[in-house]
N, CA and C atoms of all chains as a GROMACS GRO file, in nm:
protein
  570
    1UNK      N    1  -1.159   5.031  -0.838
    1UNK     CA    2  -1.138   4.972  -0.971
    1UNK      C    3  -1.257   5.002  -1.060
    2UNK      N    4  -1.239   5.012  -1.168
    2UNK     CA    5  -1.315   5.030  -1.275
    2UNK      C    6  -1.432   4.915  -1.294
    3UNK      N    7  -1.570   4.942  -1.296
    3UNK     CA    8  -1.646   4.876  -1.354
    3UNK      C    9  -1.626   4.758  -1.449
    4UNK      N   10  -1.568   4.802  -1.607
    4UNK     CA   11  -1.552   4.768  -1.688
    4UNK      C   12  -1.392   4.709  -1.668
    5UNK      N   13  -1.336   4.674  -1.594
    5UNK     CA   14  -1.217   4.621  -1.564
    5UNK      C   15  -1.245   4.508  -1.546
    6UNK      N   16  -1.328   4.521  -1.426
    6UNK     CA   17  -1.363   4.436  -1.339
    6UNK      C   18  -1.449   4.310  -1.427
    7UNK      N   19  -1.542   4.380  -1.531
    7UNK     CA   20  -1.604   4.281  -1.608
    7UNK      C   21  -1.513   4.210  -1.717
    8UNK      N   22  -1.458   4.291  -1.761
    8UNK     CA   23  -1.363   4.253  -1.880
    8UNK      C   24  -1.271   4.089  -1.818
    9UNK      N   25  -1.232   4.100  -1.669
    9UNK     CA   26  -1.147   4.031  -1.599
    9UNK      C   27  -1.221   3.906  -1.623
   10UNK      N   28  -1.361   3.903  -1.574
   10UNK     CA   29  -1.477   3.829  -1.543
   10UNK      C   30  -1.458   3.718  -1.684
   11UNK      N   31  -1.487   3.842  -1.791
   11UNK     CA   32  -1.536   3.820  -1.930
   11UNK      C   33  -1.402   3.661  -1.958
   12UNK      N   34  -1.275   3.706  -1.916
   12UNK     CA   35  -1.150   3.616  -1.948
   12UNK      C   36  -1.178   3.520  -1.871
   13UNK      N   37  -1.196   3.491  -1.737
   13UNK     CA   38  -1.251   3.388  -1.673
   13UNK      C   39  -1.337   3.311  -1.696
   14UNK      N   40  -1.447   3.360  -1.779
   14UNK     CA   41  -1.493   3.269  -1.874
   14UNK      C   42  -1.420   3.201  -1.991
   15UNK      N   43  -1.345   3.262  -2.032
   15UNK     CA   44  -1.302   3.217  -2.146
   15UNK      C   45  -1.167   3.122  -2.115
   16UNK      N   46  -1.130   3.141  -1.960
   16UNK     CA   47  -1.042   3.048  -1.949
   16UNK      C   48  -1.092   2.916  -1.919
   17UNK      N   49  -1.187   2.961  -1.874
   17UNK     CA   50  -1.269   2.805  -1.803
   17UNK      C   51  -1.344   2.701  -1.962
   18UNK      N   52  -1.350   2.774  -2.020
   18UNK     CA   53  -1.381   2.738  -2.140
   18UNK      C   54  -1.286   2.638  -2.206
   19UNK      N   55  -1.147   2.700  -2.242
   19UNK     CA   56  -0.976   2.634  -2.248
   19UNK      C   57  -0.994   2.498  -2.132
   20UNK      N   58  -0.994   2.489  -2.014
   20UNK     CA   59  -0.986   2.401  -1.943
   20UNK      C   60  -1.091   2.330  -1.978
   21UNK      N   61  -1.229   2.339  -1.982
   21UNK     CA   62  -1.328   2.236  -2.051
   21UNK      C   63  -1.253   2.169  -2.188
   22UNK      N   64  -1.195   2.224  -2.287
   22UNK     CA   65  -1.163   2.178  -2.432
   22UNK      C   66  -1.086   2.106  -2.352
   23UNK      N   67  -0.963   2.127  -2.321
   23UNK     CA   68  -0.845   2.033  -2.317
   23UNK      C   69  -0.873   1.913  -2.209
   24UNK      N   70  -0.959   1.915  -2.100
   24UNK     CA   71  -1.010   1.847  -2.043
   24UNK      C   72  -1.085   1.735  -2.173
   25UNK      N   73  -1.179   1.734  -2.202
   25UNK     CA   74  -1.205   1.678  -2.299
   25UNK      C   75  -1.188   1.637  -2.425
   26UNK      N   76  -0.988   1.708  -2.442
   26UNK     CA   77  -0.931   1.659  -2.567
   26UNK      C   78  -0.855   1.548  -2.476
   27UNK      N   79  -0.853   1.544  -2.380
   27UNK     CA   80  -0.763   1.440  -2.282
   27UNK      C   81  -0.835   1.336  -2.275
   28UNK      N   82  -1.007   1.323  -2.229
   28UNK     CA   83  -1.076   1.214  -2.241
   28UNK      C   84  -1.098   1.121  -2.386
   29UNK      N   85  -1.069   1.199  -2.471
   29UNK     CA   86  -1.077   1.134  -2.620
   29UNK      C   87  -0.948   1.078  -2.593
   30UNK      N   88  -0.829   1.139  -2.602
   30UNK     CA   89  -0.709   1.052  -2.625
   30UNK      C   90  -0.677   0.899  -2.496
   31UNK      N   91  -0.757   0.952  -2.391
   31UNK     CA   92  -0.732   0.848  -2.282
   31UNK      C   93  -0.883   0.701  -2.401
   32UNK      N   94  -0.928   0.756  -2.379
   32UNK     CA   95  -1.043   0.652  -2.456
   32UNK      C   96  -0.945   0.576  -2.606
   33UNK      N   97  -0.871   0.678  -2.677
   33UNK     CA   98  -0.828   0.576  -2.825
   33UNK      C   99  -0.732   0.499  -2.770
   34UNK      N  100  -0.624   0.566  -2.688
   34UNK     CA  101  -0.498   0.458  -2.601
   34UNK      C  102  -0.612   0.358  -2.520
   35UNK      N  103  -0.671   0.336  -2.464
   35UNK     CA  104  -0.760   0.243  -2.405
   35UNK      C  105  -0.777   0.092  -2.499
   36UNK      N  106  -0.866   0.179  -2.655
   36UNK     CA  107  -0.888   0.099  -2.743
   36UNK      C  108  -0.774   0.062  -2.831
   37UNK      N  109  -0.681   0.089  -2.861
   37UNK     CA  110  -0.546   0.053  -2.924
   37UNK      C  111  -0.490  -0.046  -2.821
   38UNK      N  112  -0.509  -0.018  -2.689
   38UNK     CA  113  -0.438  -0.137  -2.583
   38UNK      C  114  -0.483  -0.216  -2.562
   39UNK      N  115  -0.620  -0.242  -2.560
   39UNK     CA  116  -0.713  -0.389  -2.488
   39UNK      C  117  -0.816  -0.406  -2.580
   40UNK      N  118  -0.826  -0.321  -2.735
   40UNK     CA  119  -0.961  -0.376  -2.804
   40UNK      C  120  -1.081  -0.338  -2.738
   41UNK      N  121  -1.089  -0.300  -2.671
   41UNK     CA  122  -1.171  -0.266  -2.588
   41UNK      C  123  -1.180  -0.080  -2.528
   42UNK      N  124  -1.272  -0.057  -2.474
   42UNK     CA  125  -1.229   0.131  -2.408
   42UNK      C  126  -1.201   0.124  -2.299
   43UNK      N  127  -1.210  -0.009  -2.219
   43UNK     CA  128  -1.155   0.021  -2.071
   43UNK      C  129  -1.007   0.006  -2.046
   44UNK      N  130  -0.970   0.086  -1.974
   44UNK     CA  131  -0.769   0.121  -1.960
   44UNK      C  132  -0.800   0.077  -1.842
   45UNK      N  133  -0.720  -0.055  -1.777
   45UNK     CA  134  -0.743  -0.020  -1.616
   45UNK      C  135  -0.620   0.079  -1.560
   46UNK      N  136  -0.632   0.078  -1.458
   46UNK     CA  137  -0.563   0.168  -1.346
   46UNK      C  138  -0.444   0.109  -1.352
   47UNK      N  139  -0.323   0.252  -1.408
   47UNK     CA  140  -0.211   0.189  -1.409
   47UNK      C  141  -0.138   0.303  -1.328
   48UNK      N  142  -0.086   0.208  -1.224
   48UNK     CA  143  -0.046   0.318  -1.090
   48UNK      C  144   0.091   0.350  -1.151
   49UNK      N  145   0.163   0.326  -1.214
   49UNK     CA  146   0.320   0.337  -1.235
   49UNK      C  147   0.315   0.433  -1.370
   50UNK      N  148   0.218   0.431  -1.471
   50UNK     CA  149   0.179   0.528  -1.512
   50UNK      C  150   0.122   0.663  -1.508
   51UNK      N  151   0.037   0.603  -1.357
   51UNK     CA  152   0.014   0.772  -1.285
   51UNK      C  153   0.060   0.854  -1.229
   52UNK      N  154   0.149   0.774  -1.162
   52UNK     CA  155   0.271   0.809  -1.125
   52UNK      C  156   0.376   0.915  -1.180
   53UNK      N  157   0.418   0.831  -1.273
   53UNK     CA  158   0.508   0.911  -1.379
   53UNK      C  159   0.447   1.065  -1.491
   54UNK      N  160   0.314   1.010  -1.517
   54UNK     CA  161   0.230   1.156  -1.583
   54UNK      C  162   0.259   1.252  -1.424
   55UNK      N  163   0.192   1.253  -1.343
   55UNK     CA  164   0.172   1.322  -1.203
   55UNK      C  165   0.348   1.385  -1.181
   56UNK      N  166   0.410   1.324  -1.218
   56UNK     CA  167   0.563   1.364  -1.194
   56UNK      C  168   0.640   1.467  -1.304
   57UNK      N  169   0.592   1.432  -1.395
   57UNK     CA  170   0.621   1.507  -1.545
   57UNK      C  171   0.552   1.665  -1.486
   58UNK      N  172   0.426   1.630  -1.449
   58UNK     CA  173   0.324   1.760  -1.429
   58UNK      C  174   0.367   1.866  -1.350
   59UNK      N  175   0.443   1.817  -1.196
   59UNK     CA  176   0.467   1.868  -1.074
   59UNK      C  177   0.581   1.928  -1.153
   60UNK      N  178   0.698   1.854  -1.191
   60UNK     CA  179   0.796   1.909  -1.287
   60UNK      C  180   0.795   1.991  -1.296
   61UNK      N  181   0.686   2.017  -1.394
   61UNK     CA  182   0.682   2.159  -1.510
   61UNK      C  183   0.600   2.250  -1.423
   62UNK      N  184   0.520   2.247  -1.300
   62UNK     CA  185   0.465   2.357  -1.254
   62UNK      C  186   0.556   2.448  -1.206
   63UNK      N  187   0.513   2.567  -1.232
   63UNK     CA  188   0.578   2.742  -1.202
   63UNK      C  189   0.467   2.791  -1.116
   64UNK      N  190   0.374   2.744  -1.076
   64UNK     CA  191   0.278   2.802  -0.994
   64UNK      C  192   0.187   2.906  -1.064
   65UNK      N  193   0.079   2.973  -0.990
   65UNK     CA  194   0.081   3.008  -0.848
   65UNK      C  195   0.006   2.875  -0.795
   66UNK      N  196  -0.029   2.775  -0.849
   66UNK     CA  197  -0.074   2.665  -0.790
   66UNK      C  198   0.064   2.592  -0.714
   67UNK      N  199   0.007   2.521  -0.575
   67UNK     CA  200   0.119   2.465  -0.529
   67UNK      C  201   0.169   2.277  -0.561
   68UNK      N  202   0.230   2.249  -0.602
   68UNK     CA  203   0.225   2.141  -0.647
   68UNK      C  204   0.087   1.989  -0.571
   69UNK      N  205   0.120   2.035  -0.469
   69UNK     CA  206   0.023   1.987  -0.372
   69UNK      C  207  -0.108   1.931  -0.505
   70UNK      N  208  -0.175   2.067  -0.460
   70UNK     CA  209  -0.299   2.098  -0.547
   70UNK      C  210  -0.304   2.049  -0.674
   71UNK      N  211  -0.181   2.071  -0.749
   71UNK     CA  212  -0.213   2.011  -0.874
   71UNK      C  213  -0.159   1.847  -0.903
   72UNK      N  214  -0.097   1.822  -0.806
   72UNK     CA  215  -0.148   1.636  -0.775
   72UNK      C  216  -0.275   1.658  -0.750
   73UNK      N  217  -0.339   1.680  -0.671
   73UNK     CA  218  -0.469   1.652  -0.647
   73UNK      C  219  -0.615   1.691  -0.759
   74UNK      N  220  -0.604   1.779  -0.845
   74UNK     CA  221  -0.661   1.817  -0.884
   74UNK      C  222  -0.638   1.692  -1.018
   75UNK      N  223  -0.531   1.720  -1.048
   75UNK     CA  224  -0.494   1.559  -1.146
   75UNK      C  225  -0.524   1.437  -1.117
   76UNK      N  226  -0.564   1.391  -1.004
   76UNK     CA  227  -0.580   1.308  -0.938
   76UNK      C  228  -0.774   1.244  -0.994
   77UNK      N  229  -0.786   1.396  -0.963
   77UNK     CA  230  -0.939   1.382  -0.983
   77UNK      C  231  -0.983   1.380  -1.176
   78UNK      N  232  -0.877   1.464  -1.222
   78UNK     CA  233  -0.902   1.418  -1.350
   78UNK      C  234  -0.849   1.289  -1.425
   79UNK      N  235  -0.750   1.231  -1.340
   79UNK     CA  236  -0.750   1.092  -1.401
   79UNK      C  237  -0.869   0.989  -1.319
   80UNK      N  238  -0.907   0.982  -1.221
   80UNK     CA  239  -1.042   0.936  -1.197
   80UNK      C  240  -1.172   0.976  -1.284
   81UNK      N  241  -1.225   1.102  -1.325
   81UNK     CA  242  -1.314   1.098  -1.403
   81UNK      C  243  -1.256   1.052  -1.568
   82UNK      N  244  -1.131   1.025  -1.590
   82UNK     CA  245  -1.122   0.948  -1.704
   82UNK      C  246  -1.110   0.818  -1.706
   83UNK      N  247  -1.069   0.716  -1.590
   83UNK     CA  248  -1.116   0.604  -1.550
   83UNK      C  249  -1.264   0.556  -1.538
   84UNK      N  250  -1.362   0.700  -1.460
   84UNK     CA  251  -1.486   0.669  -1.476
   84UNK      C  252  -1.543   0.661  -1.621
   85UNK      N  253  -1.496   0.768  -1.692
   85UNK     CA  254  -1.550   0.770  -1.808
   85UNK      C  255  -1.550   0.620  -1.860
   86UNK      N  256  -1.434   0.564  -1.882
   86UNK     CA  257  -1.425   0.437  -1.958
   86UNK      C  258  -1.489   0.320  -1.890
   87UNK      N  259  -1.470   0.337  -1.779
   87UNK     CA  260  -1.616   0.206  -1.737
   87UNK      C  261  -1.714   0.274  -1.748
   88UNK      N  262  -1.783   0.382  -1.793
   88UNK     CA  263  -1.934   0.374  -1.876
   88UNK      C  264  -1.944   0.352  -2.011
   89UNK      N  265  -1.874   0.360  -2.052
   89UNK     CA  266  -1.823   0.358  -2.197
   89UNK      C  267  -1.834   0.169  -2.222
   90UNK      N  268  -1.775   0.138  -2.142
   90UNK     CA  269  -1.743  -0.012  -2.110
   90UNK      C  270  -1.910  -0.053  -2.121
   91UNK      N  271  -1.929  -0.026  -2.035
   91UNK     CA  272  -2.099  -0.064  -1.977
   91UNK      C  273  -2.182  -0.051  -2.087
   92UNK      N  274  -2.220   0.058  -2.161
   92UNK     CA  275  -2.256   0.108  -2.276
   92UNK      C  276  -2.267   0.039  -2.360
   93UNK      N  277  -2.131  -0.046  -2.416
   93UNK     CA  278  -2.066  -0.133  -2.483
   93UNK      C  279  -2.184  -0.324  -2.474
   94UNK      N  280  -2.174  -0.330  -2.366
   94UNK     CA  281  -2.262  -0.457  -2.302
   94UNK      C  282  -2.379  -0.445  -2.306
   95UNK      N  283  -2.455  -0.335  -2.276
   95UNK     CA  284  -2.591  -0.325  -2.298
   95UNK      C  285  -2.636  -0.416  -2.419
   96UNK      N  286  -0.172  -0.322  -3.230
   96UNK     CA  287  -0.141  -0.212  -3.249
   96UNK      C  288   0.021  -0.184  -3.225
   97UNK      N  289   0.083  -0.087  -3.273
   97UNK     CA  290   0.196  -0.051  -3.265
   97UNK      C  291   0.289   0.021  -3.145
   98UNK      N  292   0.363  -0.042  -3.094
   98UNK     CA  293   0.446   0.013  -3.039
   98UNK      C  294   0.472   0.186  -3.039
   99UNK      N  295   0.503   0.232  -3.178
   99UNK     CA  296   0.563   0.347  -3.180
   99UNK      C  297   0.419   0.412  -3.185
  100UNK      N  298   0.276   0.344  -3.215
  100UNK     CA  299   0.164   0.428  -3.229
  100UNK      C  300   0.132   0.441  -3.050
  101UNK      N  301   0.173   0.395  -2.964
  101UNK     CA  302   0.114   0.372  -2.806
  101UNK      C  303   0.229   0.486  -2.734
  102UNK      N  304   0.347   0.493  -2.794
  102UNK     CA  305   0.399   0.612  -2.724
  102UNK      C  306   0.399   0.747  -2.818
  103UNK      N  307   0.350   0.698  -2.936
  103UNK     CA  308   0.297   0.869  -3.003
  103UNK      C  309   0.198   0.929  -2.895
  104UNK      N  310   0.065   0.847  -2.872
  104UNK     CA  311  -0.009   0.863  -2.808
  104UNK      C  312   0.007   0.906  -2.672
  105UNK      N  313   0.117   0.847  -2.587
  105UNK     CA  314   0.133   0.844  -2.448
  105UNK      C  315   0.208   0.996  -2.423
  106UNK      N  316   0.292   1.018  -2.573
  106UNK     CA  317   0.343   1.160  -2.525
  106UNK      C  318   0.232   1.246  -2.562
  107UNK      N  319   0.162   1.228  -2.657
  107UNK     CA  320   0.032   1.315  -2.673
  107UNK      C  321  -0.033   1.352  -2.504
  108UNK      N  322  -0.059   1.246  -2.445
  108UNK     CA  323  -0.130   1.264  -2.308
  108UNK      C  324  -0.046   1.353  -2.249
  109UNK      N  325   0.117   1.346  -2.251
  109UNK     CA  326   0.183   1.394  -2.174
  109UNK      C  327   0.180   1.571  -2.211
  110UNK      N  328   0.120   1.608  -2.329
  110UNK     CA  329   0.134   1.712  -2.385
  110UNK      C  330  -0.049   1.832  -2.333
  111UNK      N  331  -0.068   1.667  -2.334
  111UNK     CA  332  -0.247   1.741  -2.299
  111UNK      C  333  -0.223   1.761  -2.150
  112UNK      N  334  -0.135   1.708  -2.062
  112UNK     CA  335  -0.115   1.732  -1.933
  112UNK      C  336  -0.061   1.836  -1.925
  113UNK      N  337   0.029   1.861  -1.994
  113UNK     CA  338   0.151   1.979  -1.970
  113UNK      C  339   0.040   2.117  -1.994
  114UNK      N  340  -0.032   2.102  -2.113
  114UNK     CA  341  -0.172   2.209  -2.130
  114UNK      C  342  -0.279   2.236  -2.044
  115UNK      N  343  -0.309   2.158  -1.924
  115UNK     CA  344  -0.403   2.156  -1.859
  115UNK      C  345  -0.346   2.221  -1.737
  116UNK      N  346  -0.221   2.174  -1.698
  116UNK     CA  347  -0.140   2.269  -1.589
  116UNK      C  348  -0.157   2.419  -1.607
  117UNK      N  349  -0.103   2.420  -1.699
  117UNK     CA  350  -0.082   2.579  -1.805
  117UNK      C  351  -0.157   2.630  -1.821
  118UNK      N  352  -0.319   2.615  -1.834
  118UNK     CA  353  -0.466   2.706  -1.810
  118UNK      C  354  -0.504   2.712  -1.656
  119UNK      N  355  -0.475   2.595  -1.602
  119UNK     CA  356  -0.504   2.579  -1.465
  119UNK      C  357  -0.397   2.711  -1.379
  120UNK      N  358  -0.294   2.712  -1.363
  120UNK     CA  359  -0.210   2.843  -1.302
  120UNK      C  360  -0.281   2.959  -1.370
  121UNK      N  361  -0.278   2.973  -1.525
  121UNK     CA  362  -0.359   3.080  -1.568
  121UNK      C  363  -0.436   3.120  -1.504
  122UNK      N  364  -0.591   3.011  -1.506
  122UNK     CA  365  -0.678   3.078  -1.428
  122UNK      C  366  -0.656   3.106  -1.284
  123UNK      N  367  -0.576   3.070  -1.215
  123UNK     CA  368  -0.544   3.075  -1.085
  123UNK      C  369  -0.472   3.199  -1.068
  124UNK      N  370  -0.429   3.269  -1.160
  124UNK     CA  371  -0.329   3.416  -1.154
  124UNK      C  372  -0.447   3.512  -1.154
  125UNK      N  373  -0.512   3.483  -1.283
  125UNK     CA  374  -0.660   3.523  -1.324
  125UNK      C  375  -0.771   3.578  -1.160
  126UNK      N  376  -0.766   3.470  -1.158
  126UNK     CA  377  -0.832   3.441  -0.956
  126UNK      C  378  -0.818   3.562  -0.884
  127UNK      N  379  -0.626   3.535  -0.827
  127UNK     CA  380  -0.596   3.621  -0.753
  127UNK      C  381  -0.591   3.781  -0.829
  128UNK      N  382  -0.572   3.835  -0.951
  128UNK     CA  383  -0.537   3.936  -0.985
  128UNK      C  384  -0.720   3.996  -0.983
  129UNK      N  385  -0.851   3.946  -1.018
  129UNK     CA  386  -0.963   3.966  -1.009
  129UNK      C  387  -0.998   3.982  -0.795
  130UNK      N  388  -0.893   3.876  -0.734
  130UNK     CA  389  -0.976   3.911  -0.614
  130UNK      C  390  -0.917   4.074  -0.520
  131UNK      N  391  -0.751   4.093  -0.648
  131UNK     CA  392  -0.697   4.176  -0.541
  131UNK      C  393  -0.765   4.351  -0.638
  132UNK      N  394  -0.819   4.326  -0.761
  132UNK     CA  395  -0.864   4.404  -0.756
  132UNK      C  396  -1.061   4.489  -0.684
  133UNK      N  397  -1.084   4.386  -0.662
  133UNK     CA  398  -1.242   4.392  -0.611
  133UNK      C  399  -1.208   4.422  -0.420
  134UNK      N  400  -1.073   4.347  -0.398
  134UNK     CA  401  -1.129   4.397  -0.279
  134UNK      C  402  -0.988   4.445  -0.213
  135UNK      N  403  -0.888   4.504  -0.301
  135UNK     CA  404  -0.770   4.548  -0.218
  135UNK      C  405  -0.680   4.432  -0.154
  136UNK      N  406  -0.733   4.338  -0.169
  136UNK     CA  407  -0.606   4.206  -0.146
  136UNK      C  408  -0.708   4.088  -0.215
  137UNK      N  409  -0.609   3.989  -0.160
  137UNK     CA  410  -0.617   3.862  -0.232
  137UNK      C  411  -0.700   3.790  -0.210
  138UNK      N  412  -0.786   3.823  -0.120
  138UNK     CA  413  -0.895   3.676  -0.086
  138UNK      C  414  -1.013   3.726  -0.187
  139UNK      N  415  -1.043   3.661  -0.248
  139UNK     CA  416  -1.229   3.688  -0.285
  139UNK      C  417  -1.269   3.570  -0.210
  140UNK      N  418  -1.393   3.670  -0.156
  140UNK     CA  419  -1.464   3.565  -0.075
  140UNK      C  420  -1.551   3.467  -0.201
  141UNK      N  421  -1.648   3.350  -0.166
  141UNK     CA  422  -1.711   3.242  -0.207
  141UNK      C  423  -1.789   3.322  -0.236
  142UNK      N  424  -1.855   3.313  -0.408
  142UNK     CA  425  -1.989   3.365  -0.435
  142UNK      C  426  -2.056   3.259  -0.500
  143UNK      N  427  -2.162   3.202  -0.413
  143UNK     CA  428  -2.228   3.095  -0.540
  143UNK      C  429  -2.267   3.123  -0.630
  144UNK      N  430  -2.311   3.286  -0.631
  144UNK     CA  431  -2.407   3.294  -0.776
  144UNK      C  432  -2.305   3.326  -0.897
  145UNK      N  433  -2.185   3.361  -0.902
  145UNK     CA  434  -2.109   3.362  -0.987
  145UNK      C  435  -2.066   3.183  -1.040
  146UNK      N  436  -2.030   3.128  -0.900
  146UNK     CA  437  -1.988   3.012  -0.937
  146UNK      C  438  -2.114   2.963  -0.996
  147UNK      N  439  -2.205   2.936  -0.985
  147UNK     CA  440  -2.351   2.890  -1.052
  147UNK      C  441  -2.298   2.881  -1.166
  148UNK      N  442  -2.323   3.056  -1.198
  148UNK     CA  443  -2.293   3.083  -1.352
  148UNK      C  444  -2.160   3.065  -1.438
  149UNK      N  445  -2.064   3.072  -1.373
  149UNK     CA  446  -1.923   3.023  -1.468
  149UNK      C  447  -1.978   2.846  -1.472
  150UNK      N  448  -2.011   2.776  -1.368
  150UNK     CA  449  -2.065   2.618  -1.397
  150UNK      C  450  -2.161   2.616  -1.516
  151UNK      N  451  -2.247   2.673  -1.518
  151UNK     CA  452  -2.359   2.701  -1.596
  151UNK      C  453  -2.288   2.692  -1.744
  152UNK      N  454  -2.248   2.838  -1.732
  152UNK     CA  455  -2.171   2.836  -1.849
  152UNK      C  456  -2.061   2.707  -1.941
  153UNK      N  457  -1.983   2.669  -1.858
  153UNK     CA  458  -1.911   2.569  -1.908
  153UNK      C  459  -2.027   2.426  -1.968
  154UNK      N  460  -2.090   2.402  -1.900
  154UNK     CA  461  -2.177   2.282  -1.935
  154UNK      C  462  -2.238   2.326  -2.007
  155UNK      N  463  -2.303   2.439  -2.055
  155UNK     CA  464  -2.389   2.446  -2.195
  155UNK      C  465  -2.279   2.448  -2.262
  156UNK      N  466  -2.149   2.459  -2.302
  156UNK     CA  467  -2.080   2.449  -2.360
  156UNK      C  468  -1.994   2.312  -2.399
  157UNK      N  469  -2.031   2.247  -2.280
  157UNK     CA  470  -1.992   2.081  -2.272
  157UNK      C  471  -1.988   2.000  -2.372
  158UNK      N  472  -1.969   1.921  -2.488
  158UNK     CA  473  -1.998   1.818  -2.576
  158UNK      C  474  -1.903   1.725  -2.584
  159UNK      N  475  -1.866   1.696  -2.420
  159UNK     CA  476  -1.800   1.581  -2.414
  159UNK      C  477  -1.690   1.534  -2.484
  160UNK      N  478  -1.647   1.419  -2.443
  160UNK     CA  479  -1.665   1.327  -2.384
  160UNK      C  480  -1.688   1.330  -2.256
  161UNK      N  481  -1.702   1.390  -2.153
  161UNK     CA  482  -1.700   1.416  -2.003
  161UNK      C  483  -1.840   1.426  -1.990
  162UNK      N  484  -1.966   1.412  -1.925
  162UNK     CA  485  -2.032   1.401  -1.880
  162UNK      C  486  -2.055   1.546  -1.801
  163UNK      N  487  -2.153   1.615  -1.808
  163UNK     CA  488  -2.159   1.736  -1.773
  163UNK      C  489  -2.166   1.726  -1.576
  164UNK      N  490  -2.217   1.612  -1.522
  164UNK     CA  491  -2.208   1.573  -1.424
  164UNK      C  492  -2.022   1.592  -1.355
  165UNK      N  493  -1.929   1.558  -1.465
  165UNK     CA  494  -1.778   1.478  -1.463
  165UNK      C  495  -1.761   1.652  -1.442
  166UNK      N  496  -1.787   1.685  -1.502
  166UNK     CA  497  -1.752   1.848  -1.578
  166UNK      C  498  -1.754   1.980  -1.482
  167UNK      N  499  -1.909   1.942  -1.400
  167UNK     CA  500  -1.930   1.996  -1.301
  167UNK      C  501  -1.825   1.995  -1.176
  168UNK      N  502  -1.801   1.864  -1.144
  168UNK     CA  503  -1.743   1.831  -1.039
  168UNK      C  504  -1.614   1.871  -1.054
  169UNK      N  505  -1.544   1.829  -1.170
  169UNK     CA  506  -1.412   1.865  -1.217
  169UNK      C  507  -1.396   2.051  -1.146
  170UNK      N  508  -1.472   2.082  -1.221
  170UNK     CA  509  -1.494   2.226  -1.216
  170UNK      C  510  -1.493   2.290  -1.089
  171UNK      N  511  -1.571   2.235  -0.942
  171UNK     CA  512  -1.604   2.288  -0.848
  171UNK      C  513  -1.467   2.251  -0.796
  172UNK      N  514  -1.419   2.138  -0.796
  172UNK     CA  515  -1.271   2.125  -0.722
  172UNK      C  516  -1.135   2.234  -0.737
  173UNK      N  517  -1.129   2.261  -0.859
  173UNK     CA  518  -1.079   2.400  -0.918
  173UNK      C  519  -1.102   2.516  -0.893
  174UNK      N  520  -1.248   2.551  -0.821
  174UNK     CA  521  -1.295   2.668  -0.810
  174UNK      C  522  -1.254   2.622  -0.618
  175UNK      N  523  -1.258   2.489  -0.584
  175UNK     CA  524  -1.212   2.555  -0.415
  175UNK      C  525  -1.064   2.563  -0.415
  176UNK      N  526  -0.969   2.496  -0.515
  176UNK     CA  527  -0.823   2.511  -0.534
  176UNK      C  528  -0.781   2.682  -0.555
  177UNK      N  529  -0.874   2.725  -0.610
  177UNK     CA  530  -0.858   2.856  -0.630
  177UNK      C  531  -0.887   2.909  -0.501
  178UNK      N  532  -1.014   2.915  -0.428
  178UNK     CA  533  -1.038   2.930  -0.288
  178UNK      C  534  -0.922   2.925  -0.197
  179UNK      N  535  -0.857   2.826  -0.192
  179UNK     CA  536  -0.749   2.761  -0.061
  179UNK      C  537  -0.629   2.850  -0.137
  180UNK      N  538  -0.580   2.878  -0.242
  180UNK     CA  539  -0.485   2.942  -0.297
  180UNK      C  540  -0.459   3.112  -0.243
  181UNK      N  541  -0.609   3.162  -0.239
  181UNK     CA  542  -0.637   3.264  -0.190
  181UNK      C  543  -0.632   3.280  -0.068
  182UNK      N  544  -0.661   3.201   0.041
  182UNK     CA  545  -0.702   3.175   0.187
  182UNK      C  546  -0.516   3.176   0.194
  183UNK      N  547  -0.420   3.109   0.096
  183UNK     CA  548  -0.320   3.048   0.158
  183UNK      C  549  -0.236   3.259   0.135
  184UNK      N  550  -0.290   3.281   0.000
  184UNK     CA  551  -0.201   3.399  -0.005
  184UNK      C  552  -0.225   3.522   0.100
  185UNK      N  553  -0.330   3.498   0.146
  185UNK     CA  554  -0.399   3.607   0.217
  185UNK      C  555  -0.317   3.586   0.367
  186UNK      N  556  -0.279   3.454   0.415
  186UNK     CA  557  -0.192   3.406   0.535
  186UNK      C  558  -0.039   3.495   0.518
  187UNK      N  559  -0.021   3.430   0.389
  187UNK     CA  560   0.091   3.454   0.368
  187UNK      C  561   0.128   3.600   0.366
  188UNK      N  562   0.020   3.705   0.350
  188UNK     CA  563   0.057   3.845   0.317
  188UNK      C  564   0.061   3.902   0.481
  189UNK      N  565  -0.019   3.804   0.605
  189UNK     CA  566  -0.034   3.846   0.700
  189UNK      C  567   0.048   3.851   0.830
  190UNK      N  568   0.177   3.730   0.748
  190UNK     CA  569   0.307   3.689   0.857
  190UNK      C  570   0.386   3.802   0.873
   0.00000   0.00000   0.00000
């Protein structure tokens, strides 16, 4: 393979990982305003019947090459760091 | 707050989900089409110093809400989903 293939490939892999940072973090803003529109507050607690149902919508619509498996799990972990987020946010708040 | 403003919002999430799937397979096609050209099939082996630097990269790029800590981690779980995706296609090419 070509040198410059090979980088160019590289070059998009950055730029995809980039896409997943934005929307990752257009998700933590919107989980934070639904938080504060629901309780006055930024903390959302843990709503299993809601995670549920997002996690189900998701598996849904996957075409792969990820196996659904994985992307429960990987969702899994991004609705935990948006739970974490809001109890620091919370905390923040009290100081 | 409003009713119809809490499920504007809730399908918003559902939309930022449906987007996060949709870069996530991306980069995961991305993955395998970069590992089958470097090495004639599908596995790329683990390189930290790349992963370093695509991490690297994303967090100077970070401005939150996520915590570059959140960001990191997010990140490395994705990069072994990609790993096990490869490990799984590389099985699969070998039955």
């Amino acid at each position: 393979m070509s040198k410059a293939r090979f980088e160019q490939l590289r070059e998009q892999l950055d730029q995809v990982n980039l896409e997943i940072l934005e929307v990752l973090n257009r998700r933590a803003e919107l989980v934070s305003e639904i938080g504060l529109l629901k309780n006055g507050k930024t903390t959302e607690r843990f709503d299993p019947i809601r995670e549920k149902e997002m996690l189900d919508k998701v598996v849904a619509a996957n075409e792969g090459p990820f196996q659904n498996d994985t992307i429960r799990h990987l969702f899994k972990q991004i609705f935990q760091a948006s739970l974490n987020l809001q109890e620091e946010e919370k905390k923040s708040l009290l100081v």
